[in-house]
C-alpha positions as CSV (number, residue, x, y, z in Angstrom):
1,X,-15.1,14.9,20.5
2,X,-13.9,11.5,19.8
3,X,-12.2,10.8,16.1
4,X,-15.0,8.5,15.3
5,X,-17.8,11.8,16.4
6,X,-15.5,13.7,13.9
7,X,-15.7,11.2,11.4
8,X,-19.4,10.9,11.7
9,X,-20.0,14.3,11.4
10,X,-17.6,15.1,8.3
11,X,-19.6,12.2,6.6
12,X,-22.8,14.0,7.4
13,X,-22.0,17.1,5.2
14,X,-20.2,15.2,2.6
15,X,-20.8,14.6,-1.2
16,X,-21.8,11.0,-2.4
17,X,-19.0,10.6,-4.6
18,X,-16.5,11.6,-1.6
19,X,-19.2,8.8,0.3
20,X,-18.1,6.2,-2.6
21,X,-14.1,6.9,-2.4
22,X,-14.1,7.2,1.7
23,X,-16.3,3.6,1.6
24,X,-14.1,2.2,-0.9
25,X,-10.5,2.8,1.2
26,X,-11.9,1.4,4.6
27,X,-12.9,-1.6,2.8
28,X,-9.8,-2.2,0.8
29,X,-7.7,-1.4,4.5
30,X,-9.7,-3.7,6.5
31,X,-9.0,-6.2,3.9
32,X,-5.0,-5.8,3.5
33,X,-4.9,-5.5,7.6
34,X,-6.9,-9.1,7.5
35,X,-4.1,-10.5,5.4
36,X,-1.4,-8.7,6.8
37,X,-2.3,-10.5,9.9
38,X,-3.0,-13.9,8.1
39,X,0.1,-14.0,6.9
40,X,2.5,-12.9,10.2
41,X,0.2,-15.5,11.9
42,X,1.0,-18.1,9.3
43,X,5.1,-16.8,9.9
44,X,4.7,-16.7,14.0
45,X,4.9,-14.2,16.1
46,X,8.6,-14.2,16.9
47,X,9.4,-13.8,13.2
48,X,7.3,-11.0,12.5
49,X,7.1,-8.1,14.4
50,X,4.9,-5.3,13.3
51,X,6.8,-2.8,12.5
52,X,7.1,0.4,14.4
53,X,4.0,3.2,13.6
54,X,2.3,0.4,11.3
55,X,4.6,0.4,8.9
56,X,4.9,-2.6,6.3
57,X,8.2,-3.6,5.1
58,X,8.5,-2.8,1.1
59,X,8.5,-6.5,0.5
60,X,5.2,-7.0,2.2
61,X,4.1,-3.8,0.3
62,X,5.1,-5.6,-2.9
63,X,3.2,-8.8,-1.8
64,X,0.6,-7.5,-1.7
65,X,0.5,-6.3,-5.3
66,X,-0.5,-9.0,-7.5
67,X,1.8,-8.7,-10.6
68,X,1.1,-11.3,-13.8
69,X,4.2,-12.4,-15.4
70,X,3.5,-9.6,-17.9
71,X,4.0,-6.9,-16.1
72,X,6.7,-8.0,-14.0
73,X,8.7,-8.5,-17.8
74,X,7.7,-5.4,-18.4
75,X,9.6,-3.9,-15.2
76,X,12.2,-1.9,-16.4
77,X,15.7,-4.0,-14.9
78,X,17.8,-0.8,-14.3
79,X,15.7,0.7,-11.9
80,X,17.8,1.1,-9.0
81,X,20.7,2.4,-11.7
82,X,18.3,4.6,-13.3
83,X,15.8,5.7,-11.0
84,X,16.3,9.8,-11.7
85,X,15.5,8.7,-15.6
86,X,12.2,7.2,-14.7
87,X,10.8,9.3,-11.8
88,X,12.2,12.6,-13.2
89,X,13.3,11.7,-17.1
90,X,16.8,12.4,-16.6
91,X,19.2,10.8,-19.3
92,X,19.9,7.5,-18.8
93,X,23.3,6.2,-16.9
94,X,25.5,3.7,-18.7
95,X,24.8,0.3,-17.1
Protein backbone atom coordinates (compact mmCIF):
# COMPACT_ATOMS: atom_id res chain seq x y z
CA UNK A 1 0.00 0.00 0.00
CA UNK A 2 1.36 3.18 -1.17
CA UNK A 3 1.68 6.26 1.54
CA UNK A 4 -0.85 8.21 -0.36
CA UNK A 5 -3.56 4.60 -0.06
CA UNK A 6 -2.58 5.06 3.68
CA UNK A 7 -3.28 8.56 3.78
CA UNK A 8 -6.63 8.06 2.10
CA UNK A 9 -7.70 5.58 4.17
CA UNK A 10 -6.76 7.19 7.72
CA UNK A 11 -8.72 10.23 6.31
CA UNK A 12 -11.72 7.95 5.73
CA UNK A 13 -12.18 7.01 9.48
CA UNK A 14 -11.12 10.37 10.77
CA UNK A 15 -12.95 13.12 12.81
CA UNK A 16 -13.86 16.56 11.00
CA UNK A 17 -11.98 18.56 13.24
CA UNK A 18 -8.79 16.25 12.77
CA UNK A 19 -10.22 16.85 8.70
CA UNK A 20 -9.87 20.82 9.48
CA UNK A 21 -6.20 20.72 11.20
CA UNK A 22 -4.74 17.89 8.61
CA UNK A 23 -6.36 20.37 5.60
CA UNK A 24 -4.99 23.35 7.21
CA UNK A 25 -0.99 21.99 7.46
CA UNK A 26 -0.85 20.81 3.74
CA UNK A 27 -2.03 24.04 2.75
CA UNK A 28 0.22 26.18 4.89
CA UNK A 29 3.32 23.54 3.49
CA UNK A 30 2.51 23.77 0.04
CA UNK A 31 2.57 27.43 0.50
CA UNK A 32 6.02 27.89 2.47
CA UNK A 33 7.54 25.15 -0.15
CA UNK A 34 6.15 27.66 -3.03
CA UNK A 35 8.22 30.43 -1.52
CA UNK A 36 10.95 28.54 -0.39
CA UNK A 37 11.47 27.81 -3.97
CA UNK A 38 10.64 31.45 -5.09
CA UNK A 39 13.12 32.73 -3.20
CA UNK A 40 16.34 30.13 -3.90
CA UNK A 41 15.21 30.70 -7.56
CA UNK A 42 15.40 34.49 -7.08
CA UNK A 43 19.17 33.65 -5.19
CA UNK A 44 20.24 30.98 -8.17
CA UNK A 45 20.86 27.76 -7.98
CA UNK A 46 24.55 27.73 -7.21
CA UNK A 47 23.94 29.86 -4.08
CA UNK A 48 21.33 27.87 -2.62
CA UNK A 49 21.45 24.39 -2.23
CA UNK A 50 18.65 22.69 -0.47
CA UNK A 51 19.78 21.47 2.34
CA UNK A 52 20.33 17.86 3.14
CA UNK A 53 16.72 15.79 4.37
CA UNK A 54 14.75 19.15 3.55
CA UNK A 55 15.99 20.99 6.05
CA UNK A 56 15.81 24.93 6.07
CA UNK A 57 18.55 26.94 7.50
CA UNK A 58 17.29 28.85 10.90
CA UNK A 59 17.54 32.03 8.97
CA UNK A 60 15.26 30.97 6.23
CA UNK A 61 13.09 29.54 9.26
CA UNK A 62 13.08 33.05 10.66
CA UNK A 63 12.19 34.61 7.24
CA UNK A 64 9.59 33.17 7.01
CA UNK A 65 8.08 34.50 10.21
CA UNK A 66 6.74 37.88 9.69
CA UNK A 67 7.68 39.87 12.87
CA UNK A 68 6.26 43.80 13.19
CA UNK A 69 8.74 46.03 14.75
CA UNK A 70 6.74 45.32 17.97
CA UNK A 71 7.56 42.23 18.59
CA UNK A 72 10.89 42.09 17.43
CA UNK A 73 11.49 45.13 20.43
CA UNK A 74 9.95 42.95 22.45
CA UNK A 75 12.59 40.05 21.82
CA UNK A 76 14.32 39.63 24.80
CA UNK A 77 18.41 40.77 23.81
CA UNK A 78 20.11 38.20 26.16
CA UNK A 79 18.80 35.29 24.62
CA UNK A 80 21.78 33.36 23.65
CA UNK A 81 23.28 34.43 27.35
CA UNK A 82 20.22 33.41 28.99
CA UNK A 83 18.54 30.85 27.13
CA UNK A 84 18.22 28.20 30.42
CA UNK A 85 16.21 31.42 32.15
CA UNK A 86 13.71 31.63 29.39
CA UNK A 87 13.11 27.93 28.19
CA UNK A 88 13.48 26.50 31.69
CA UNK A 89 13.30 29.73 34.24
CA UNK A 90 16.61 29.33 35.59
CA UNK A 91 18.01 32.64 37.31
CA UNK A 92 19.29 34.88 35.18
CA UNK A 93 23.31 35.18 34.25
CA UNK A 94 25.02 38.45 34.70
CA UNK A 95 25.43 39.98 31.26
Amino acid sequence: MTTKERLMQELESAPDDLLEAVLDFILTTKEQSSQIRITQSELGSSQSEAPPNGMRSLLDLLDSMPLSPEELASLPHDGAENHDHYLYGAPKKSV
